[in-house]
C-alpha distance (Angstrom), angle and dihedral (degrees) to the residues before:
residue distance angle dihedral
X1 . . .
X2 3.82 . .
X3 3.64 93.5 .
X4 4.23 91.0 51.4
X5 3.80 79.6 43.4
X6 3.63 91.2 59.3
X7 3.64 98.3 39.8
X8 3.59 90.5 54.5
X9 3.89 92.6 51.3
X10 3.74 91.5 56.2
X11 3.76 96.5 42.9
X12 4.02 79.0 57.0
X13 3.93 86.7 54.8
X14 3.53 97.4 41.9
X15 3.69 90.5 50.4
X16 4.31 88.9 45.5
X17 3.82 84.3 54.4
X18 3.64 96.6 46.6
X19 4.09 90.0 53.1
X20 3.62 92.5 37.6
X21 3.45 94.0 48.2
X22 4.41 108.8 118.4
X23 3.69 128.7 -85.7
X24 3.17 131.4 -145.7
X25 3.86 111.0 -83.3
X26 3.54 127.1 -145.5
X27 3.97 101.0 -109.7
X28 4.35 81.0 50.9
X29 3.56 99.7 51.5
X30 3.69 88.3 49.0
X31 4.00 84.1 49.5
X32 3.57 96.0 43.1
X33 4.23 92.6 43.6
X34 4.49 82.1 48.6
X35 3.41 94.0 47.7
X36 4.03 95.5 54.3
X37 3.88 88.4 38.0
X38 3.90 89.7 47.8
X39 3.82 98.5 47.6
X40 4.00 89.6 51.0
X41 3.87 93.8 52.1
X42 4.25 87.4 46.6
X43 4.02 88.6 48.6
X44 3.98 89.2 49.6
X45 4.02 110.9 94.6
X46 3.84 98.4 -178.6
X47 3.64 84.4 -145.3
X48 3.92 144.1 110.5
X49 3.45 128.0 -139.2
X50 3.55 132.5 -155.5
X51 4.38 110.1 -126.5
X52 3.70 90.4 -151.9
X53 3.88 111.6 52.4
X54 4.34 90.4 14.8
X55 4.02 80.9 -126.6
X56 4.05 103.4 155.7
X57 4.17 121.4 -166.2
X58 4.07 134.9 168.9
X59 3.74 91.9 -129.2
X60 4.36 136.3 26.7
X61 3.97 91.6 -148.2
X62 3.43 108.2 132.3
X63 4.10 88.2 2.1
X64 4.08 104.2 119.6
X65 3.63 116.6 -119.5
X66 3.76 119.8 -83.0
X67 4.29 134.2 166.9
X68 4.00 84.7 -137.7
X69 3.38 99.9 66.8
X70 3.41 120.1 99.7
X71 3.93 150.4 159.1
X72 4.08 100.7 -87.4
X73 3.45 95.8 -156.5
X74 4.16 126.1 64.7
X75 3.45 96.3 -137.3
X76 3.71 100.3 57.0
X77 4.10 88.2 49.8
X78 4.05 110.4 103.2
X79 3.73 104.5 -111.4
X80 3.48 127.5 126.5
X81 3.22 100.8 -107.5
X82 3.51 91.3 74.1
X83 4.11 97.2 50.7
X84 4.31 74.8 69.6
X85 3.57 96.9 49.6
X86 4.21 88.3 51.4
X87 3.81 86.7 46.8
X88 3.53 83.6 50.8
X89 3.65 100.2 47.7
X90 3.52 96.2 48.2
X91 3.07 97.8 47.6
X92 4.27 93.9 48.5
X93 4.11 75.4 51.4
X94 4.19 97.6 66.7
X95 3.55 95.4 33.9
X96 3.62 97.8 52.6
X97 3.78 93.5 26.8
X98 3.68 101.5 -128.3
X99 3.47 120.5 124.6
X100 4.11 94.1 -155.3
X101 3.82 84.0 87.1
X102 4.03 96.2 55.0
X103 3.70 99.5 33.3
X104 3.94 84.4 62.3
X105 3.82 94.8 67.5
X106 3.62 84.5 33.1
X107 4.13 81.3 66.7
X108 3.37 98.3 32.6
X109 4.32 98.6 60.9
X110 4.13 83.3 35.6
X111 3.47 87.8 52.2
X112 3.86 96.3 46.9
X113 3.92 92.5 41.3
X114 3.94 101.7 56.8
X115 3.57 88.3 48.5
X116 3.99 99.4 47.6
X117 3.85 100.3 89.2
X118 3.51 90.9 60.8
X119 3.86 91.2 57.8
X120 3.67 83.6 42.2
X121 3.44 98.3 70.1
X122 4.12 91.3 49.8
X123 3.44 88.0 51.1
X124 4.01 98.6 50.3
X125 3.56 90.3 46.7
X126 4.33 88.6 58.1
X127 3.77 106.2 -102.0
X128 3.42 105.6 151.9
X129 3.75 106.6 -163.3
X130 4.01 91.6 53.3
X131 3.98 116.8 151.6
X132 3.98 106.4 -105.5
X133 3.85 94.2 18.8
X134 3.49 92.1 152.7
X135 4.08 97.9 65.5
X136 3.51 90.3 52.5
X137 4.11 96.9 44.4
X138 3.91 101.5 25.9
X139 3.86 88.3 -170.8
X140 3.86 98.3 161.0
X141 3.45 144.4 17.3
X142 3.94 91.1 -96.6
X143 3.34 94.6 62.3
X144 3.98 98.1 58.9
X145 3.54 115.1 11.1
X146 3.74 110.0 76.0
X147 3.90 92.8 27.8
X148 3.97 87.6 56.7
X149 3.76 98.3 49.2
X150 4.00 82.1 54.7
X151 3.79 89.7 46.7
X152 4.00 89.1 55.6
X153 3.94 89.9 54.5
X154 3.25 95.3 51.7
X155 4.15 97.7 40.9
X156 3.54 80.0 68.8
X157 3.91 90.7 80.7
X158 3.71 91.5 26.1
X159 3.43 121.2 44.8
X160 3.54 98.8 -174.4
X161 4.20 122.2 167.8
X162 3.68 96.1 -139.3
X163 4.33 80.4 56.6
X164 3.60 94.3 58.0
X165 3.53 94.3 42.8
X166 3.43 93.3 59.4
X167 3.94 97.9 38.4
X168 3.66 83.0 57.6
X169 3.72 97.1 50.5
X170 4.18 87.9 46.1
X171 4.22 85.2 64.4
X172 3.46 99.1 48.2
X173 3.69 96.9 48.5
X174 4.11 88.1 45.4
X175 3.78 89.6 39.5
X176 3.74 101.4 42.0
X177 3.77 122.8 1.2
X178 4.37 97.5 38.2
X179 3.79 113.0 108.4
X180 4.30 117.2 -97.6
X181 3.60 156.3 159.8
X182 3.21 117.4 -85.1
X183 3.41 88.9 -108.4
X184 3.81 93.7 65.3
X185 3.96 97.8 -98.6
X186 3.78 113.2 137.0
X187 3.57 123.3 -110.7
X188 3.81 154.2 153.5
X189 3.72 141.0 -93.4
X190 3.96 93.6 -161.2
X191 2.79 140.8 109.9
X192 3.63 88.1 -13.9
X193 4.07 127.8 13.7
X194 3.94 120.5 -93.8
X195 3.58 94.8 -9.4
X196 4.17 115.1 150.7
X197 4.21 115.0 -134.2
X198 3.44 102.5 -149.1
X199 3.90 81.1 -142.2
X200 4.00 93.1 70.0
X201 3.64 97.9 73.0
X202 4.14 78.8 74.7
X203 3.81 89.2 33.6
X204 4.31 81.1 66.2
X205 3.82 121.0 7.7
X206 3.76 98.3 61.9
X207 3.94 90.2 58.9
X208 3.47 95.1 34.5
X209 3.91 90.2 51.5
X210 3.92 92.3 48.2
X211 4.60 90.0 45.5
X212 4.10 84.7 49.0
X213 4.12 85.7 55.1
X214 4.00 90.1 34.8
X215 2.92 102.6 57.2
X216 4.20 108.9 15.2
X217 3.88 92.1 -122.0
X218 3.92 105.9 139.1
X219 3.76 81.9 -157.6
X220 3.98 91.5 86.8
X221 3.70 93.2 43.9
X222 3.91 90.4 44.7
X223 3.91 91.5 51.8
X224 4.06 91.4 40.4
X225 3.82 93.9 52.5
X226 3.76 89.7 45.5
X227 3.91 91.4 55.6
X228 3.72 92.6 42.6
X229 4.62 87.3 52.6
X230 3.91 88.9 46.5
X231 3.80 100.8 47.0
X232 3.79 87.1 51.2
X233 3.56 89.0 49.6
X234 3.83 102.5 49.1
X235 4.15 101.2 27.3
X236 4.09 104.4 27.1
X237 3.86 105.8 102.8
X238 3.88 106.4 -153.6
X239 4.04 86.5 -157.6
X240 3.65 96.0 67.6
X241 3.69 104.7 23.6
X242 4.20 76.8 -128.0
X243 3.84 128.0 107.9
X244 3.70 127.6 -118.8
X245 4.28 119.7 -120.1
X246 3.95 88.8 -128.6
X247 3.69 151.8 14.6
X248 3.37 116.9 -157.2
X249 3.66 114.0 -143.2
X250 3.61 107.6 -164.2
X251 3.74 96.8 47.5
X252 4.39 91.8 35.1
X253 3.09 91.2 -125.8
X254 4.13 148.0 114.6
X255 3.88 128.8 -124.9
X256 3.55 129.3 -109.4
X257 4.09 99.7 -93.0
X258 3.66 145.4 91.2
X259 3.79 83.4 -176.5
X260 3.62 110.4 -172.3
X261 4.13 99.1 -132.9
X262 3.49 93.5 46.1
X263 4.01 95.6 53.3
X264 4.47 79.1 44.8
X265 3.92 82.7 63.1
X266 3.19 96.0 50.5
X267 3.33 98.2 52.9
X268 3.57 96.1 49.2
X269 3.52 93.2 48.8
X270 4.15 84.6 59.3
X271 3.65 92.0 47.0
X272 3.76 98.0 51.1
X273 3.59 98.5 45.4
X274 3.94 87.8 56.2
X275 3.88 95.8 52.0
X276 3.59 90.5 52.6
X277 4.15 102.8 45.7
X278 3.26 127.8 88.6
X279 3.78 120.2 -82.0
X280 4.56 89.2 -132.4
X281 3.91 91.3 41.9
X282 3.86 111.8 121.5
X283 3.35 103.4 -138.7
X284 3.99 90.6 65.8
X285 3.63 101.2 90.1
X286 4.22 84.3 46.6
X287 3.72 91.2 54.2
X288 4.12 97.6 35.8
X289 4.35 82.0 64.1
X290 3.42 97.8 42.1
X291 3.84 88.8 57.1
X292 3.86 100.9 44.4
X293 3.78 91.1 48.2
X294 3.66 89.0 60.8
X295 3.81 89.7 41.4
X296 3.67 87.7 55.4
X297 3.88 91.8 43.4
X298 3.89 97.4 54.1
X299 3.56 88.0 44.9
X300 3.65 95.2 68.2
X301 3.58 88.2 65.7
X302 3.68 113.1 46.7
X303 3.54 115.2 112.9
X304 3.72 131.1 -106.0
X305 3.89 87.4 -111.7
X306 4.05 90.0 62.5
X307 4.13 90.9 -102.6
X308 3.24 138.5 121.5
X309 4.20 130.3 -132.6
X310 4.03 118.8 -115.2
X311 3.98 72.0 -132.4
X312 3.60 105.7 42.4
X313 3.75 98.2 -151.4
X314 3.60 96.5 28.6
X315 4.16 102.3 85.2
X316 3.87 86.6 -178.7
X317 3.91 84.7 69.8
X318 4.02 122.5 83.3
X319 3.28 124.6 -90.5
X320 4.15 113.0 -109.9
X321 3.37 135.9 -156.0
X322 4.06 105.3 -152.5
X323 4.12 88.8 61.4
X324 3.99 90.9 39.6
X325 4.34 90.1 53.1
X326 3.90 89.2 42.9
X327 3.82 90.9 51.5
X328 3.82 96.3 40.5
X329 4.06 86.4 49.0
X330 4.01 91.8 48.5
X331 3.94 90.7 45.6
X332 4.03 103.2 43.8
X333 4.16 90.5 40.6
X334 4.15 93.5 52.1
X335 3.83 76.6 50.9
X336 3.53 100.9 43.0
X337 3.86 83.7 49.0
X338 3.08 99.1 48.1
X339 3.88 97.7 -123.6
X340 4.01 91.7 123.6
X341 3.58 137.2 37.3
X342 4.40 112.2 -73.5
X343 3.74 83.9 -130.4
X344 3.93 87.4 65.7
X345 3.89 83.0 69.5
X346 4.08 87.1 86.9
X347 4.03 90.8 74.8
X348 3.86 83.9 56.5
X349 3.42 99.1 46.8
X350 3.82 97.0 46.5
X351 3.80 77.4 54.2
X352 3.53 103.2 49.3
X353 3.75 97.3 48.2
X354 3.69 84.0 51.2
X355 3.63 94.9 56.4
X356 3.70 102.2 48.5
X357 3.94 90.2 59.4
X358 3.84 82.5 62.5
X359 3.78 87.1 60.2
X360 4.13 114.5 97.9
X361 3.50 125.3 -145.4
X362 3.92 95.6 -98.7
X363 4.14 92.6 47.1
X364 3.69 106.8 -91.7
X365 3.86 120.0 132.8
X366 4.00 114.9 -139.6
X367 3.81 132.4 -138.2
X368 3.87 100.7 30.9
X369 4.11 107.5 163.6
X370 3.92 106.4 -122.0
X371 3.61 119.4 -123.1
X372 4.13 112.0 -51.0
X373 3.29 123.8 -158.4
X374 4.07 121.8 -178.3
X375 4.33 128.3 -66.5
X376 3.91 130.8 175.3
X377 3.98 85.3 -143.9
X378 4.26 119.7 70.7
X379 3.66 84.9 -144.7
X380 4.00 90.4 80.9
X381 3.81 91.6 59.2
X382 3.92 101.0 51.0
X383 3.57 91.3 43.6
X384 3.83 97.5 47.3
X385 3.97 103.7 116.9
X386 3.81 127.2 -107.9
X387 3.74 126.7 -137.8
X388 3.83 139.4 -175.0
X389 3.74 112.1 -107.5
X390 3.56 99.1 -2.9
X391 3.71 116.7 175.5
X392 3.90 95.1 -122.1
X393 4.54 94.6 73.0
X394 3.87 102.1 29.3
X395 3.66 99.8 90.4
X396 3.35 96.3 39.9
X397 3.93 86.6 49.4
X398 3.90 92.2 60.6
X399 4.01 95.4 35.6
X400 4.39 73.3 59.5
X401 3.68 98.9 53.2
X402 3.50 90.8 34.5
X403 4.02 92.4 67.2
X404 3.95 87.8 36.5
X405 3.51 85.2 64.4
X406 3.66 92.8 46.8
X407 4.12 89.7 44.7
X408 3.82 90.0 60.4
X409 3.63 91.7 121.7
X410 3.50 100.7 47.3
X411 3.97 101.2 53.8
X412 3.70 115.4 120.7
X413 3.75 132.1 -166.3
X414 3.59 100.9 -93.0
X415 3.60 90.8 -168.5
X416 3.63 99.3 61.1
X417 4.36 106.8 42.2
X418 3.25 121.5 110.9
């Protein structure tokens, strides 16, 4: 009996230490959210290099023309995962007041933009594999979407023509030249017919939210709220409180997954489109419920360690960053705006303490899911592969620590509610 005794008393202990254990404080997360932020700007060359004689330079005036030149560093490629990471950046920029964060998308769409009419000229004359294809072809919502909302941030420092030319050629493709239903729900061609990517309601609304405030057209709002109604309608599953990656149009029906980037987008998407309308419009309430219900409905599922699954409602899955920063960035900014409850701001938190463990020593953020693309079988999503500071969570990760910052007010000893 002693011995039991005993045990019990340090179980007790060990479970005092494990609730007592520190959170992050305000001055860390702002050092944890700066070092990420800091070792992407170091690892970004702002150069191209050529593949076949490994010459590198800043800038291809005067360079002739050649398919092997390319941008050498990821994050200067146009991809949409980057439009996030300028979000990101910007946004890391107001809230901590330092404009090192927005003067490096600043750069970075400068940088791309004085060097486009040399990739121009590849791409006129049919080479397929040209750097920055996607500005010239704008085939799918991937290619101009995210990448424009980022553009709009930054053509608030740098109101450039050739910027407004293309923002404006970004909403008329989404508007009226981008594959979907017939009832006006956007969709893709590839790599099966009318098929709706949960992931596109980012791929649009965000830009489409910051145009509508741009430029005062209700148009952009108009189409944005729309998409935000129908993807609710075809891809919200009412069992789970979770989204679905897919609906499949020609078979009425959705895909296998509750994949955990994909419901991330989503949320975004919702969150963006709110910051950017306007305070009287009458869809606001509308909009303000259909986000808390899925803030509510991903909370169910987050794990007891503060992460989220790759599979939301499949435990068995691993735990993944990109999904965790979108949630913690939809949760703390309803907060922060005060379009939920302040005592919401525990999902966050559990989050966000989560997160920064998944930060190493040199900045990087571990067990980011690679790119995904759609599967009939659920095997595809719990085998897709991790990496350390992939492209696809590090925007969302300092959009995350960007509203912790903001929520420093809010914060509440998790350890000690009842």
């Amino acid at each position: 009996m002693k011995r039991i005794a005993l045990f019990c008393l340090a179980l007790c202990c060990l479970s005092g230490a494990v609730m007592a254990q520190p959170k992050p404080s305000n001055a860390e997360t702002e050092s944890i959210l700066r070092k990420v932020a800091d070792n992407i700007i170091r690892s970004t060359s702002f150069k191209f290099v050529n593949g076949k004689t490994g010459e590198t330079f800043t800038s291809t005036k005067g360079k002739d023309t050649s398919i092997n030149v390319k941008a050498e560093s990821k994050f200067n490629k146009w991809q949409y995962v980057n439009g996030v990471l300028a979000v990101g950046m910007v946004r890391m920029s107001e809230v901590l007041n330092d404009k090192t964060y927005s003067d490096y998308p600043r750069r970075n769409f400068n940088f791309i933009f004085d060097n486009l009419d040399y990739f121009k000229k590849q791409y006129d004359a049919g080479t397929t594999s040209v750097e920055y294809r996607p500005v010239f072809r704008m085939g799918s919502l991937d290619d101009c979407g995210s990448m424009a909302a980022g553009l709009i941030d930054v053509y608030a420092f740098d109101k450039r023509p050739d910027f407004l030319t293309y923002l404006n050629r970004v909403g008329h493709h989404i508007i009226d030249v981008q594959s979907k239903f017939p009832d006006g729900t956007l969709a893709r061609n590839g790599p099966r017919k009318m098929t709706l990517w949960a992931d596109d309601l980012y791929m649009s609304v965000p830009y489409l939210a910051r145009m509508g405030k741009l430029t005062g057209d209700k148009k952009y709002f108009d189409f944005a709220i729309q998409q935000v109604k129908l993807y609710n309608k075809y891809i919200y599953d009412s069992t789970t409180g979770l989204y679905f990656h897919t609906f499949y149009n020609d078979e009425n029906m959705n895909g296998v997954a509750h994949w955990g980037r994909c419901n991330g987008w989503v949320a975004l998407a919702q969150v963006e489109l709110l910051n950017n309308l306007p305070a009287n419009h009458p869809e606001r309430a509308e909009l303000i419920r259909l986000l808390q219900r899925q803030i509510l409905g991903y909370s169910r599922y987050q794990d007891l360690n503060g992460m989220w699954h790759q599979l939301i409602d499949k435990p068995d899955s691993y735990a993944e960053a990109s999904v965790t920063a979108m949630f913690v960035y939809a949760a703390a900014k309803a907060v922060n705006e005060g379009w939920i409850n302040k005592r919401f701001i525990s999902i966050a938190q559990n989050g966000w303490e989560a997160l920064a463990k998944k930060v190493t020593a040199d900045g990087e953020v571990e067990d980011i899911c690679i790119g995904t693309s759609v599967e009939e079988d659920i095997r595809y999503y719990y085998t897709r592969p991790k990496e350390t500071n992939d492209t696809h969570g590090l925007g969302a990760f300092l959009m995350a620590g960007a509203e912790m910052v903001r929520a420093k007010d809010k914060l509440v000893d998790i350890g000690k509610r009842r």
